[in-house]
C-alpha positions in Angstrom: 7.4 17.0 -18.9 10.1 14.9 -18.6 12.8 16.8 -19.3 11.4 19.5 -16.3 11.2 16.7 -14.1 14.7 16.1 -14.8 15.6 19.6 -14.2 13.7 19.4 -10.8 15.6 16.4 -9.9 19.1 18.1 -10.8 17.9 21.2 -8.6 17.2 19.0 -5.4 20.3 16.8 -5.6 22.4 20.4 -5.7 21.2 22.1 -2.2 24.7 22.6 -0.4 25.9 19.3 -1.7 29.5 20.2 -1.3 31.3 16.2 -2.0 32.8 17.9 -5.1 36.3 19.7 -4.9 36.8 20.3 -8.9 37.1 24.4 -9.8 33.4 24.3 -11.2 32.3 22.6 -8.3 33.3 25.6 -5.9 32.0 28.2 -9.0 28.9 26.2 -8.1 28.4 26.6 -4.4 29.4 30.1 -4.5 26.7 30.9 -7.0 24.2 28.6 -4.5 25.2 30.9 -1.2 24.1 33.6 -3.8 20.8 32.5 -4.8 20.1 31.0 -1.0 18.2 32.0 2.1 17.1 30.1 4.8 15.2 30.8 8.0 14.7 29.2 11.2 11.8 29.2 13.7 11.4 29.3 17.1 9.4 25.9 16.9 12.2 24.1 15.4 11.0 24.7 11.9 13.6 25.0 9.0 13.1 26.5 5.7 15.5 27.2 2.6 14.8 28.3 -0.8 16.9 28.4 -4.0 16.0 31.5 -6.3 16.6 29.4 -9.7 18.5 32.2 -11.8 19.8 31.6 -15.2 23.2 32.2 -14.2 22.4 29.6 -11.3 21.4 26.6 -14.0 24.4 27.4 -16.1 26.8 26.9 -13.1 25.7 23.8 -12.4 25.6 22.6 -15.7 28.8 23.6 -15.8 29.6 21.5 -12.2 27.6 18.4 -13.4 30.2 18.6 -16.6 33.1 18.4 -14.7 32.3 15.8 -12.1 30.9 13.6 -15.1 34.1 14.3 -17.6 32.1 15.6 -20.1 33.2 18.1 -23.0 31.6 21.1 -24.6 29.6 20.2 -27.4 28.1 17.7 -23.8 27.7 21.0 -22.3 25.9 22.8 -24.1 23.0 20.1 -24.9 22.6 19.6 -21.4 21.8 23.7 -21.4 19.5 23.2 -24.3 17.8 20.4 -22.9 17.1 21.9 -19.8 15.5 25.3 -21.9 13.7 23.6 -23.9 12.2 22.1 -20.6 10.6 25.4 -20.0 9.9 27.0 -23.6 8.0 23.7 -24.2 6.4 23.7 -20.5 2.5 23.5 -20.5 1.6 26.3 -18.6 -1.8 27.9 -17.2 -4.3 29.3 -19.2 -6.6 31.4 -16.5 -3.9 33.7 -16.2 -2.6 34.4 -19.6 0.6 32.5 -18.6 -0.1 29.8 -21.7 1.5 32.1 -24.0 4.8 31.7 -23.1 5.1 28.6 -24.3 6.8 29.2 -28.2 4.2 26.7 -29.7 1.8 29.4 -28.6 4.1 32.7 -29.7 4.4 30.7 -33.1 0.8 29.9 -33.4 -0.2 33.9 -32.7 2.6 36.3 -33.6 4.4 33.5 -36.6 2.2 31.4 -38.1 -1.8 31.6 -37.3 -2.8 28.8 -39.4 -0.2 26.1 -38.1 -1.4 22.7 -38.0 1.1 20.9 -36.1 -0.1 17.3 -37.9 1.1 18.7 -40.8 4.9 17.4 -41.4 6.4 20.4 -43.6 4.4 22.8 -41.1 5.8 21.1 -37.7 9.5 20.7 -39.4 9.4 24.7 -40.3 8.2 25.1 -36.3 11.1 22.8 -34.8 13.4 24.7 -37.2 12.2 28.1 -35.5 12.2 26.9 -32.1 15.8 25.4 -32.5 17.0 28.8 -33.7 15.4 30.5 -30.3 17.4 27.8 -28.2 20.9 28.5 -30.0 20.8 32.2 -30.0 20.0 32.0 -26.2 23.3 29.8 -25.8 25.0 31.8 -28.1 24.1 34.7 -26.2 25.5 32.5 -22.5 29.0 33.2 -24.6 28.8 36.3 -25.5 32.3 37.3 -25.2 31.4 40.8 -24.2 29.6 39.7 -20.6 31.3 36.8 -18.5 29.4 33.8 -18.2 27.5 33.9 -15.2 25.6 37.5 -14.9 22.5 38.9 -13.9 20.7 39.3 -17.1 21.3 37.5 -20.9 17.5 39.1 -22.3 14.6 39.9 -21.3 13.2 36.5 -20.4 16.4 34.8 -18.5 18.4 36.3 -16.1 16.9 36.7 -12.4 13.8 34.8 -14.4 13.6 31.0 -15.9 11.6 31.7 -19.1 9.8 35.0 -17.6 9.5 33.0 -14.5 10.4 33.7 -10.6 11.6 30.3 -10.0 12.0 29.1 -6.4 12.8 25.7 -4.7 11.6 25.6 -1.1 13.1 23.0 1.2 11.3 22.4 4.3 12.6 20.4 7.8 12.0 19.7 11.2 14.9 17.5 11.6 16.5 19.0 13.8 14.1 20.2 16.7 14.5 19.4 20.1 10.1 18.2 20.4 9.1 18.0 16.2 5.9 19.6 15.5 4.6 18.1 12.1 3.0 20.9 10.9 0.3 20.9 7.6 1.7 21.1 4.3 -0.5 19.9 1.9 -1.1 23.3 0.7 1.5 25.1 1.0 1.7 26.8 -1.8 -0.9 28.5 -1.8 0.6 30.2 1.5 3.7 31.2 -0.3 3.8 34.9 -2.0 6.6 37.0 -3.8 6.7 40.1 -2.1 8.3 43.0 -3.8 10.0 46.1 -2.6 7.1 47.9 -3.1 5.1 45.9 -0.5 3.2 43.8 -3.6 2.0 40.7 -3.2 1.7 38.0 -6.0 0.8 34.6 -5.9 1.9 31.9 -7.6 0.8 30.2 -10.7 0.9 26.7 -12.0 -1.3 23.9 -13.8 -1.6 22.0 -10.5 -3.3 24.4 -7.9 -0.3 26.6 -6.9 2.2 24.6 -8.2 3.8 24.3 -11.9 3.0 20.5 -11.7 1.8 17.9 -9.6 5.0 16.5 -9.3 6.1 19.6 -6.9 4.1 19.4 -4.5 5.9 18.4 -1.4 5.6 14.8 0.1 3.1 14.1 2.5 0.4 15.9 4.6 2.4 16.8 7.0 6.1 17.6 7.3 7.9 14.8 8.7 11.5 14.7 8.4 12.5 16.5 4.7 11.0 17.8 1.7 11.1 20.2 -0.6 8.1 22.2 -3.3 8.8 24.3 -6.2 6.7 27.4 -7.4 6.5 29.7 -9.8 5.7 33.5 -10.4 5.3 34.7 -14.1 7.4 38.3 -13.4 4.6 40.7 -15.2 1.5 42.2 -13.5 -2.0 42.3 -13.9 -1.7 44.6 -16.6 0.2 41.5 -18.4 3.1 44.4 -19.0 4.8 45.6 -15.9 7.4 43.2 -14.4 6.5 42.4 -10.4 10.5 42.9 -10.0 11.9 45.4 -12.0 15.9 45.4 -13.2 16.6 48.7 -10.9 14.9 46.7 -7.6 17.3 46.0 -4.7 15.7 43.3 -3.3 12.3 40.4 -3.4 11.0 39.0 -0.6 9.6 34.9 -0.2 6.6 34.8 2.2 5.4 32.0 3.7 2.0 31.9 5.9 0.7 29.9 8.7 3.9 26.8 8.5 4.5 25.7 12.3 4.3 27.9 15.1 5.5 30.8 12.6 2.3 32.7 11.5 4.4 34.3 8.7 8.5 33.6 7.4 10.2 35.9 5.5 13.3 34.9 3.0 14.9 38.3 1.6 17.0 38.2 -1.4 18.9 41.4 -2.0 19.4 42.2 -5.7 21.6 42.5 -8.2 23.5 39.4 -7.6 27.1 39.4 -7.7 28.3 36.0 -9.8 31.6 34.7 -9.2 34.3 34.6 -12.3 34.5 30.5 -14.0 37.5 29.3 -14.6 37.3 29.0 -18.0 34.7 29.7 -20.5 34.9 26.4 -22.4 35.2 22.8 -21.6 37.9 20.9 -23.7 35.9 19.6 -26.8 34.2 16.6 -27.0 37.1 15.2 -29.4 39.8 16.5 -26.6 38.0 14.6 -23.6 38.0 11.4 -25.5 41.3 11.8 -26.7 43.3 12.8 -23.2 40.5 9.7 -22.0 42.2 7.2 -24.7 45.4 8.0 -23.6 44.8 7.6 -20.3 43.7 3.6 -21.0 46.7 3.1 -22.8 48.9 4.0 -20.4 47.6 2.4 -17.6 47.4 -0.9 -20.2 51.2 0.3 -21.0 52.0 0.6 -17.1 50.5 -2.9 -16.4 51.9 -4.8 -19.2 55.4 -3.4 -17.6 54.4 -4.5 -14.1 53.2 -8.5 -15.7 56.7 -8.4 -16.9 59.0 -7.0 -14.5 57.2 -10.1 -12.4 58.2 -12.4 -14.5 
């Protein structure tokens, strides 16, 4: 749980930040305007919503790396830390969403009798679920695709872990009279809508949301805040993706927020990524290296300045 709240936290502190000027900074906002749309009502109302892609979370791994100085191997366990944040999420049971979590795929389709008390048993299942993790990174570099691109399997891609992922950020900062409109339940107003006029609404272990940490703030909206929810992408049928690879576009909707009795937010699929600059980081040994260096010159270039003053 605390690795997703993390996650959550890393999401909010990235909508259109732009106080970054490094090359996987840009990669980062260009990706963001990608996975963005936003809508304003007639009453003043503002909403914006992130469509959490794969492709989205890398590039801003990848931006969190630079501004913090960090090297590959840094990289990619911040990657792995935030997957494991969803193949280890708790996730509902009324709608047959429980079994995506891999304790669940091991305990069916691997290992029926697993008793995770049982030290040789649980060591055999984290050695498993490691090897899940790394062959999803190893598939991120996958010299035959670039980097950032709409699909790397079946479950990420346009999906987080099967999952429609979208952060909604609401405001009524800026309106000329500020209606505070109800909020408490929005997410139960919010469907994905796709091109086939289908609507879906979310799931999560918290009413509509994945937890009760995203929920927004407040009854009302005053000022900012922001909600996350989540659509498992298969149908009733537990078989048939609500967005399919070949769709060109899915549809947010939100009911009854304001003065608005329904917003729309269209994202038109696939997305187009932009290029990054470079597929690797320097290594961990390199940054700590070229960072050593650094110290001893500026010791180097102060020592010289102590003596040329005296």
């Amino acid at each position: 749980m605390a690795l997703l709240l993390l996650c959550i936290a890393l999401l909010a502190t990235g909508c259109g930040s732009g106080s970054s000027q490094g090359p996987y900074a840009k990669v980062e906002q260009e990706v963001w305007r990608e996975v963005n749309a936003g809508q304003r009502g007639s009453d003043g109302v503002s909403v914006q919503a992130t469509l959490n892609t794969f492709a989205y979370e890398i590039s801003r791994a990848y931006a969190r790396a630079e501004r913090e100085d960090l090297g590959q191997e840094q990289l990619e366990y911040r990657i792995k830390r935030a997957i494991y944040a969803y193949v280890d999420g708790t996730y509902p049971a009324a709608d047959g969403t429980d079994i995506n979590s891999l304790y669940f795929q091991y305990l069916v389709y691997v290992n029926p009798s697993f008793d995770a008390r049982n030290p040789l048993q649980k060591k055999q299942f984290d050695i498993w679920r490691d090897l899940y993790v790394q062959r999803l990174v190893d598939a991120i570099y996958d010299r035959k695709f670039p980097i950032l691109r709409p699909m790397y399997d079946e479950r990420w891609g346009l999906t987080l872990y099967s999952r429609l992922v979208f952060t909604v950020y609401l405001s009524n900062e800026d309106a000329d009279a500020p209606i505070k409109p109800e909020i408490a339940n929005i997410g139960s107003r919010t469907f994905l809508v796709n091109q086939r006029g289908e609507r879906f609404a979310p799931s999560g272990n918290f009413n509509s949301y994945p937890y009760e940490s995203d929920r927004p703030e407040g009854e009302v909206l005053d000022g900012k805040t922001y909600y996350r929810v989540f659509f498992p992408n298969r149908k009733d049928d537990k078989k048939t993706p609500i967005v399919q690879p070949d769709d060109d576009y899915v549809e947010l909707h939100i009911e009854g927020l304001g003065n608005e009795p329904l917003r729309k937010l269209r994202w038109d699929l696939p997305f187009d990524y932009p290029e990054l600059p470079e597929r690797k980081l320097p290594s961990d040994e390199e940054v700590l290296a070229r960072k050593e260096a650094e110290r001893a010159e500026r010791r180097a270039a102060a020592a010289a300045a102590r003596a040329e003053g005296e």
